[in-house]
py3Dmol code that shows the C-alpha trace and the ligand (Angstrom):
import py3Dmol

protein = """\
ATOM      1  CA  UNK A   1       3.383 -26.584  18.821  1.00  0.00           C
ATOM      2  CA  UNK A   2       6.836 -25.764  19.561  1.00  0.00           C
ATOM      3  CA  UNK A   3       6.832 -22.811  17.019  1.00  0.00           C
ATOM      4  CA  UNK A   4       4.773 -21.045  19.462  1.00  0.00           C
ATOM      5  CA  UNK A   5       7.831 -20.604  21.288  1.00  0.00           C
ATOM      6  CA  UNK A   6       9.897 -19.175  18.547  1.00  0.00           C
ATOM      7  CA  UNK A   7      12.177 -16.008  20.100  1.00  0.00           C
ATOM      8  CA  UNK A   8      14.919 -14.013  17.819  1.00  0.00           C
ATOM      9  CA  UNK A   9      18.070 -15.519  18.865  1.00  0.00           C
ATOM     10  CA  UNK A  10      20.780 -13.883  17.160  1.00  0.00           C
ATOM     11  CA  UNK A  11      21.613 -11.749  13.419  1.00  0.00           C
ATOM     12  CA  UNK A  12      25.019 -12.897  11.667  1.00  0.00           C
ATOM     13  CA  UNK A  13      26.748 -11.238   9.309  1.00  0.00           C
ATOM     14  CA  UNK A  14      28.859 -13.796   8.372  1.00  0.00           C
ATOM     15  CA  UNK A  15      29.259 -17.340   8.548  1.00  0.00           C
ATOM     16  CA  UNK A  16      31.424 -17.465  11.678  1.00  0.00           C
ATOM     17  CA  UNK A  17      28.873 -15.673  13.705  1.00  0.00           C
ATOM     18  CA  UNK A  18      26.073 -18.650  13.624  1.00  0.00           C
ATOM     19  CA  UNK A  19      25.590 -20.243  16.646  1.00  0.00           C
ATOM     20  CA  UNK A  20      27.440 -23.667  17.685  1.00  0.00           C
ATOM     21  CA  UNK A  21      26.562 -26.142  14.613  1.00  0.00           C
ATOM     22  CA  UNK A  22      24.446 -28.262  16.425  1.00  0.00           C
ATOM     23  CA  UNK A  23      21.177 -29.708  17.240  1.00  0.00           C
ATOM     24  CA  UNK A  24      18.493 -28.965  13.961  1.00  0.00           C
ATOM     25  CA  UNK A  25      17.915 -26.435  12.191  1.00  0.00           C
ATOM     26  CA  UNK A  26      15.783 -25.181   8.654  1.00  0.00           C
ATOM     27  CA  UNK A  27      16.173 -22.795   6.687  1.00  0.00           C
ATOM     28  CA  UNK A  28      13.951 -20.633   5.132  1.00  0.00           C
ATOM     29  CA  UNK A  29      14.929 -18.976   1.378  1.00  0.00           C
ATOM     30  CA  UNK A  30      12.693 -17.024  -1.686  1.00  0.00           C
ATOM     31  CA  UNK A  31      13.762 -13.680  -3.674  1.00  0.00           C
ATOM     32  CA  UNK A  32      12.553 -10.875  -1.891  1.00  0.00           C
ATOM     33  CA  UNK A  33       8.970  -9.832  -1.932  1.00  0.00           C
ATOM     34  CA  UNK A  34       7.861 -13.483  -1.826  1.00  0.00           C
ATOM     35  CA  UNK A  35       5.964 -13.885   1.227  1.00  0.00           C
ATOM     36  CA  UNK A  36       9.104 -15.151   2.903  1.00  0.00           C
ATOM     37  CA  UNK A  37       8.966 -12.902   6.541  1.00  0.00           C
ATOM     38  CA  UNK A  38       4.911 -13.184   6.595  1.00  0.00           C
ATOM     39  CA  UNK A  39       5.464 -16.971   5.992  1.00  0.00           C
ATOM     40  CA  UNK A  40       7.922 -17.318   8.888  1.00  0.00           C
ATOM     41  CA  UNK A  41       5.372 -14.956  11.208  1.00  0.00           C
ATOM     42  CA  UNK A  42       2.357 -17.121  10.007  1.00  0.00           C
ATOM     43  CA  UNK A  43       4.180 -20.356  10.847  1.00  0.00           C
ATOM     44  CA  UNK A  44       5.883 -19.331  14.493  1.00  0.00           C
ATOM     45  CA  UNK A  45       2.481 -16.872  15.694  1.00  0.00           C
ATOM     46  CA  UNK A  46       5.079 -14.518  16.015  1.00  0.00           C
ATOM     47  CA  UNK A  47       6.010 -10.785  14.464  1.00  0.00           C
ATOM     48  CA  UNK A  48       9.931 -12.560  14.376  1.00  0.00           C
ATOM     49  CA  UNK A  49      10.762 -11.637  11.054  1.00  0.00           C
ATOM     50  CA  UNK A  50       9.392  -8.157  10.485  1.00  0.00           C
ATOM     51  CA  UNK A  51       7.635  -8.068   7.121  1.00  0.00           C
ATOM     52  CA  UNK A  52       9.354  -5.040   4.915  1.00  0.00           C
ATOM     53  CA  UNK A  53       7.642  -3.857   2.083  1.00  0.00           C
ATOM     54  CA  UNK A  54      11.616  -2.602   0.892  1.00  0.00           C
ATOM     55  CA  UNK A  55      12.494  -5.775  -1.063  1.00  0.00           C
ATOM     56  CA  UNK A  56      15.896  -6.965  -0.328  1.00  0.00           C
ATOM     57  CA  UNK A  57      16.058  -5.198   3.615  1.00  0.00           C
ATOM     58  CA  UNK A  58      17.251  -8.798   4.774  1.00  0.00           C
ATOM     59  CA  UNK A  59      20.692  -8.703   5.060  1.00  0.00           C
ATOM     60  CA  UNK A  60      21.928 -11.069   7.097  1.00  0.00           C
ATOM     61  CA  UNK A  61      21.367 -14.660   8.051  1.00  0.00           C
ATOM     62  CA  UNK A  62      18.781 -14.315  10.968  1.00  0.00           C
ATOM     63  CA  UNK A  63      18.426 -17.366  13.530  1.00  0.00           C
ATOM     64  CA  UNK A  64      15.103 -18.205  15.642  1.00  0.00           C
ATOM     65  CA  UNK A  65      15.330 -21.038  18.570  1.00  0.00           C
ATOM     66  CA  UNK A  66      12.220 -22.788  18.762  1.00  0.00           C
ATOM     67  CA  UNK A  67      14.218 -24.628  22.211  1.00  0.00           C
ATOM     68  CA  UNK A  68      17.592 -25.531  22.965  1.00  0.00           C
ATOM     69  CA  UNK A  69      18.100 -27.895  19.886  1.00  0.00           C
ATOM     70  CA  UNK A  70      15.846 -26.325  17.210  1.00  0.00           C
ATOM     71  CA  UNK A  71      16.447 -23.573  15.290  1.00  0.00           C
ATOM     72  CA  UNK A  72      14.805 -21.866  12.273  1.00  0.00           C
ATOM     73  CA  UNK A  73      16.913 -19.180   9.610  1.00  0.00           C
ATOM     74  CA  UNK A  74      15.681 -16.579   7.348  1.00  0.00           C
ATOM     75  CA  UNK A  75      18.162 -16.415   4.618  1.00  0.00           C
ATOM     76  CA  UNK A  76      18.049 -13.439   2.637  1.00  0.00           C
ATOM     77  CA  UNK A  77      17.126 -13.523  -1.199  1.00  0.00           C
ATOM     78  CA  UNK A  78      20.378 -12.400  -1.915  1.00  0.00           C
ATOM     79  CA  UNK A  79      21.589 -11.869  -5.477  1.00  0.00           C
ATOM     80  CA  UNK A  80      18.469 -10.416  -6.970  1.00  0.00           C
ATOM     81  CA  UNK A  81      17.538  -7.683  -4.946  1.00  0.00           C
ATOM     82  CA  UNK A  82      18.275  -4.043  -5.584  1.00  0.00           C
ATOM     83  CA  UNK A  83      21.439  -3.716  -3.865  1.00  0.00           C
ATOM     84  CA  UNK A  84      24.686  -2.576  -4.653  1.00  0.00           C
ATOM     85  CA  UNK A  85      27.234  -5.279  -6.459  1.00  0.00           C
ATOM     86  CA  UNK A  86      29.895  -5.867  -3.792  1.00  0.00           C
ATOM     87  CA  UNK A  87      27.442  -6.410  -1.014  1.00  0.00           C
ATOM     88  CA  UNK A  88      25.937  -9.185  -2.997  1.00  0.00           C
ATOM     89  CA  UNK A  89      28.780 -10.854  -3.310  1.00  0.00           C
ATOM     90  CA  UNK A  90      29.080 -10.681   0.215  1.00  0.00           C
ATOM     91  CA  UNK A  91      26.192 -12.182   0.829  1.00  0.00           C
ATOM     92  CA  UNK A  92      26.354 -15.006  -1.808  1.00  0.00           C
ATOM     93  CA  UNK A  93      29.881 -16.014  -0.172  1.00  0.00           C
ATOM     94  CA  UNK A  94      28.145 -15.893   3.318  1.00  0.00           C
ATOM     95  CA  UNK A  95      25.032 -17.593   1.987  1.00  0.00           C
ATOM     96  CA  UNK A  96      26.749 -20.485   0.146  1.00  0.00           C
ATOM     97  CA  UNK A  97      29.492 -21.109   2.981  1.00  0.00           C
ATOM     98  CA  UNK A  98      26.718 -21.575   5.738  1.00  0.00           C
ATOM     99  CA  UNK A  99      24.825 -24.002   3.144  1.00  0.00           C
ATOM    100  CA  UNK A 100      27.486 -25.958   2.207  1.00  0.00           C
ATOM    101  CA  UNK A 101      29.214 -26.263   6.227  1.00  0.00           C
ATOM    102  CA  UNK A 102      26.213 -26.517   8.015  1.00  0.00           C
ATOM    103  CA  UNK A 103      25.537 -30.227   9.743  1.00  0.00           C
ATOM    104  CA  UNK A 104      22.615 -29.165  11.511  1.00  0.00           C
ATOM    105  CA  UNK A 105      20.568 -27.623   8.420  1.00  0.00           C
ATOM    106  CA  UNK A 106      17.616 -30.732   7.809  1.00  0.00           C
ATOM    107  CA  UNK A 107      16.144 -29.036   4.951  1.00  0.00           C
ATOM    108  CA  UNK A 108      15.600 -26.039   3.082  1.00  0.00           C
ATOM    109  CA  UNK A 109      11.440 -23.614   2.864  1.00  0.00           C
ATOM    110  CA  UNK A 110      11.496 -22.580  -0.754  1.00  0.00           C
ATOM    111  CA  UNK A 111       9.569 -19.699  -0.747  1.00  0.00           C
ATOM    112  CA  UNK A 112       7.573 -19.148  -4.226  1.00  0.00           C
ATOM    113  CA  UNK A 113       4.833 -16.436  -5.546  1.00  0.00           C
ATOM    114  CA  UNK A 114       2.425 -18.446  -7.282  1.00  0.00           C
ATOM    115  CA  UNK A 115       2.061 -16.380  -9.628  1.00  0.00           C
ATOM    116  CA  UNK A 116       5.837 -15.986 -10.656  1.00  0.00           C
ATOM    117  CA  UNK A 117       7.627 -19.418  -9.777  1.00  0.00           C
ATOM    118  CA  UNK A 118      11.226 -20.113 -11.194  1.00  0.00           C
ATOM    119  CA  UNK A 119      12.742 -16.962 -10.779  1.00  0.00           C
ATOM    120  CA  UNK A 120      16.593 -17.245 -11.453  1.00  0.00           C
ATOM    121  CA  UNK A 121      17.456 -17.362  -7.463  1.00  0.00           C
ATOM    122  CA  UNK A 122      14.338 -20.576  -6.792  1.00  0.00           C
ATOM    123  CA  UNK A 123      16.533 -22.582 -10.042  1.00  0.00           C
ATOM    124  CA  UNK A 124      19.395 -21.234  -8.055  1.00  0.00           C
ATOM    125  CA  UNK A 125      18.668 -22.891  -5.266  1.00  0.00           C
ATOM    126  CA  UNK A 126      17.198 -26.057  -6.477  1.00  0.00           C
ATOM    127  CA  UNK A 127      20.219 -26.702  -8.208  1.00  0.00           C
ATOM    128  CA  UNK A 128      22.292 -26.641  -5.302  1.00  0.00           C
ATOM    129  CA  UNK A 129      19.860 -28.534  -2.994  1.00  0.00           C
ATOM    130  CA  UNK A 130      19.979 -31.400  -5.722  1.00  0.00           C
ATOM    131  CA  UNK A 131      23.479 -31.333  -5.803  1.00  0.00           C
ATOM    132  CA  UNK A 132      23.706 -31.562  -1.786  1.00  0.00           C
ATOM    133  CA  UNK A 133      21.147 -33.782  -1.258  1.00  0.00           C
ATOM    134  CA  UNK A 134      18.970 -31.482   0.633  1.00  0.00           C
ATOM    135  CA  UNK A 135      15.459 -32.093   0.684  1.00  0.00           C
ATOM    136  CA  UNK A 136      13.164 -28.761  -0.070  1.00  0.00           C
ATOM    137  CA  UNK A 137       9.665 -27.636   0.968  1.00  0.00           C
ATOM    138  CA  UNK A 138       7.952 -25.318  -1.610  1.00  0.00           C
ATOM    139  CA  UNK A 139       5.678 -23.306  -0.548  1.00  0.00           C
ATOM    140  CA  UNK A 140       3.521 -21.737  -3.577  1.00  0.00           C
ATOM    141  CA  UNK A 141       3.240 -18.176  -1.263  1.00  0.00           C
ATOM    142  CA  UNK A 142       0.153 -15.658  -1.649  1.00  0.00           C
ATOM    143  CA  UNK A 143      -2.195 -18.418  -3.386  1.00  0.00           C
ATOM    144  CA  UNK A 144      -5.170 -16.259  -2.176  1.00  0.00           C
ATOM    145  CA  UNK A 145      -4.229 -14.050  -5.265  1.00  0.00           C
ATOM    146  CA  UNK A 146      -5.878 -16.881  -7.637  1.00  0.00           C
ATOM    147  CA  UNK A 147      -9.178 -18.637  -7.476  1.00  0.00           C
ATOM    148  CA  UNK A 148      -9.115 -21.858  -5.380  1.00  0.00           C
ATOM    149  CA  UNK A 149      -9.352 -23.238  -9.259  1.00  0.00           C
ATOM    150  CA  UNK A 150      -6.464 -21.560 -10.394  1.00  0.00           C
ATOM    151  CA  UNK A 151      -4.646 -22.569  -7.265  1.00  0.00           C
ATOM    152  CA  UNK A 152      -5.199 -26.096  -8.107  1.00  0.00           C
ATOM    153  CA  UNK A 153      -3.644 -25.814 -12.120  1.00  0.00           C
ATOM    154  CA  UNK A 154      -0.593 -23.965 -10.804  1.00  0.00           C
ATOM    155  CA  UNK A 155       0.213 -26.386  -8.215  1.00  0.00           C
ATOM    156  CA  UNK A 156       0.024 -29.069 -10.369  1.00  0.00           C
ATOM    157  CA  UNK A 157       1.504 -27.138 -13.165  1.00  0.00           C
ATOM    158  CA  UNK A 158       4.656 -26.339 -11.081  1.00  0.00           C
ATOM    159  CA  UNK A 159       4.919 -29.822  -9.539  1.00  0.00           C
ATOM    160  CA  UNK A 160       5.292 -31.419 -12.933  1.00  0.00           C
ATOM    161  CA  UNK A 161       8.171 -28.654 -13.600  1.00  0.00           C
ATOM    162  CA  UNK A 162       9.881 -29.197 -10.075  1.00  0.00           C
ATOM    163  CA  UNK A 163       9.717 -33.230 -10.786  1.00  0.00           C
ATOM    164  CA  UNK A 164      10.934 -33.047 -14.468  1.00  0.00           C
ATOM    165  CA  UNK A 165      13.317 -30.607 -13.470  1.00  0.00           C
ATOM    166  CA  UNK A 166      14.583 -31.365 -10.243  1.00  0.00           C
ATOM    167  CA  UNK A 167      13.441 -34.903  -9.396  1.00  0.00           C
ATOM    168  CA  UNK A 168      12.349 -36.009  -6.147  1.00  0.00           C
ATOM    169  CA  UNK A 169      14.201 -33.747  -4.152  1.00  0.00           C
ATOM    170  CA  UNK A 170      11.618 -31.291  -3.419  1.00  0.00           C
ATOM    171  CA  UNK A 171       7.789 -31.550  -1.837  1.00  0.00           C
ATOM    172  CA  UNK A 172       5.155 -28.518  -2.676  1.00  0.00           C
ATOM    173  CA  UNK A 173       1.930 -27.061  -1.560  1.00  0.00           C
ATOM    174  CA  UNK A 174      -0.402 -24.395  -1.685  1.00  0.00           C
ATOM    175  CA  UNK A 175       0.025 -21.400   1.089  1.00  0.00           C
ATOM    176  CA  UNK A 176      -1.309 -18.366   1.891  1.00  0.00           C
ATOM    177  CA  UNK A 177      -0.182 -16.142   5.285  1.00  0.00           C
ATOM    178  CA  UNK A 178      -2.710 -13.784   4.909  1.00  0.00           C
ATOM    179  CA  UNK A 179      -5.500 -16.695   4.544  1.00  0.00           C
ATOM    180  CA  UNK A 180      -3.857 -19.051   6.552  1.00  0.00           C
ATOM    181  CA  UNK A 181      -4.135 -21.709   3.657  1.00  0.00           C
ATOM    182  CA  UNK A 182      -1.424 -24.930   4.385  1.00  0.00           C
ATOM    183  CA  UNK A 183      -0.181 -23.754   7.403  1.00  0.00           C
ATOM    184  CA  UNK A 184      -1.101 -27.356   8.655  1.00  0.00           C
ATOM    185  CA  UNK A 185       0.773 -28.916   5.902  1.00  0.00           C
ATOM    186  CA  UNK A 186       3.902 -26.760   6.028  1.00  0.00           C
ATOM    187  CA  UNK A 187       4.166 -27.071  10.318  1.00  0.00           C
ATOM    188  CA  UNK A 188       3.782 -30.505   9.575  1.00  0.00           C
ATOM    189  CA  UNK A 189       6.855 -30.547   7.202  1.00  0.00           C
ATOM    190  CA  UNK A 190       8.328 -28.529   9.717  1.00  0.00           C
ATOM    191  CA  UNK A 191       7.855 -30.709  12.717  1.00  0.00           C
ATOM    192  CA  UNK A 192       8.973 -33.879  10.556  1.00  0.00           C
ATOM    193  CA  UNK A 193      12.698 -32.039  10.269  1.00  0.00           C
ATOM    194  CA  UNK A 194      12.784 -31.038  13.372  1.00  0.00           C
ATOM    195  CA  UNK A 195      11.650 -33.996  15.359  1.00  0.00           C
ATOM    196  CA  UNK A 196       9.010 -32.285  17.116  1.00  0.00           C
TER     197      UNK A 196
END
"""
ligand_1 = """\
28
GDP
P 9.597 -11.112 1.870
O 10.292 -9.945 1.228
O 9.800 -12.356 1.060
O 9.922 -11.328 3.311
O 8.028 -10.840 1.737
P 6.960 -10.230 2.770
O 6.498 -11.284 3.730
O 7.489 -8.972 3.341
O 5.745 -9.949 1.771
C 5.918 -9.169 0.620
C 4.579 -8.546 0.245
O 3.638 -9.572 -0.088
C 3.949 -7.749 1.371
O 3.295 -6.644 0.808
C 2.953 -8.712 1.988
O 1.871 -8.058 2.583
C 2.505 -9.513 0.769
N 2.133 -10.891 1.146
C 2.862 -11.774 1.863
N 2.199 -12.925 2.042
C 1.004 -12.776 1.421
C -0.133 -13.638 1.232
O -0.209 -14.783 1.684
N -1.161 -13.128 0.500
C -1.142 -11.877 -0.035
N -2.199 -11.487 -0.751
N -0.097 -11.053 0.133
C 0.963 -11.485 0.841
"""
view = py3Dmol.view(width=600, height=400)
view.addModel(protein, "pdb")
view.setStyle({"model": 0}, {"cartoon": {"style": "trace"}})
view.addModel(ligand_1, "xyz")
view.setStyle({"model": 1}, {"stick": {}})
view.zoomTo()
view.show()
C-alpha cells in the first residue's frame, strides 16, 4: 500500500506552519503513552514517528505525505501530559485551531490503551468530533496485554460505551503494534479516507 511510502514531511509549531490545506489528510490523536507513535510506525512500515518512552515528548503537530495528495498527522496528547501550564495552552490553541480550520482532515485515529479507555483527553476528543461531524477510528492499542478472551469483553464493553455515549460517530477495533493484531482493519479504514 501507499503507506509504504510514508516520508516525514514537515514539524509545525503552530497552525500557520501546516502545509497548503489541501488534498486528504488523517489525523492521528491518544494521551501520551498510548501506543500512538508505534501505531503510526506499525501502520506506515516506517520508524516516522520515533516511539519515546518520555510521555508527552510530542510537541508539535507532525505531518507524513503518503504522495502528493495524502497526508497523515501525529497530534500530540496535549493537555494531559507532564508539561508545564503555558505550553499546554499553547498547544490546545494550536491543536483546536488546526481541527476546527482544516478542510482536508477526513477523519480522526483515536488512539486508546485497552486497558484504560476514556481518559479525560479520548471524552475530549469525542466530544468535539461529534460536534464537528468528524468520523473517528478507535483503535483499542496494546490488546496483546489481555487474553484474546479479555480482548473480546473490552471491545465490546467499550463499543457499547462509545455508542451510548457518542452515537454513531465513531468505528472501533482491536490492535496491537507489537503483535501486529488489526493492522488489516485499521489500513483498511485508512485507505477508505484517503481514497487509496
Ligand atoms: P505514544 O506516547 O502514544 O506515542 O506511545 P508509544 O508508541 O511511544 O508507546 C508507549 C509505550 O507502550 C512504549 O513503551 C511501547 O513500547 C508500548 N507499546 C506501544 N504499543 C504497544 C503494543 O501494541 N503492545 C505492547 N505490549 N506495548 C506497546
Amino acid at each position: 500500500g501507499l503507506c509504504q511510502k510514508a516520508q516525514f514531511l514537515i514539524s509545525a509549531a503552530k497552525v500557520e506552519q501546516c502545509p497548503p490545506d489541501e488534498g486528504l489528510e488523517v489525523a492521528f490523536v491518544g494521551r501520551s503513552n498510548s501506543g500512538k507513535s508505534s501505531a503510526i510506525n506499525t501502520l506506515t512500515r516506517a520508524s516516522l514517528a520515533r516511539t519515546s518512552k518520555t510521555p508527552g515528548r510530542t510537541q508539535l503537530l507532525n505531518f507524513f505525505s503518503l504522495d502528493e495528495q495524502r497526508r497523515l498527522v501525529d497530534l500530540p496528547g496535549y493537555g494531559y501530559a507532564k508539561v508545564p501550564i503555558p505550553l499546554k495552552q499553547h498547544w490546545q490553541k494550536h491543536l483546536e485551531a488546526y481541527l476546527s480550520r482544516r478542510d482536508c482532515l477526513t477523519g480522526v485515529v483515536l488512539m486508546m490503551d485497552i486497558r484504560h479507555p476514556f481518559s479525560p483527553f479520548d471524552r475530549m476528543m469525542l466530544d468535539w468530533a461529534k460536534g464537528a461531524g468528524m468520523p473517528v477510528h478507535v483503535l483499542l492499542t496494546k490488546c496483546d496485554k489481555l487474553t484474546p478472551g479479555a480482548g473480546r469483553s473490552a471491545l465490546q464493553k467499550t463499543r457499547k460505551q462509545l455508542q451510548d455515549e457518542w452515537g454513531d460517530i465513531a468505528g472501533i477495533q482491536l490492535f496491537s503494534a507489537t503483535k501486529r493484531i488489526g493492522t488489516d482493519e485499521a489500513y483498511d479504514q485508512l485507505a477508505a479516507w484517503l481514497q487509496l
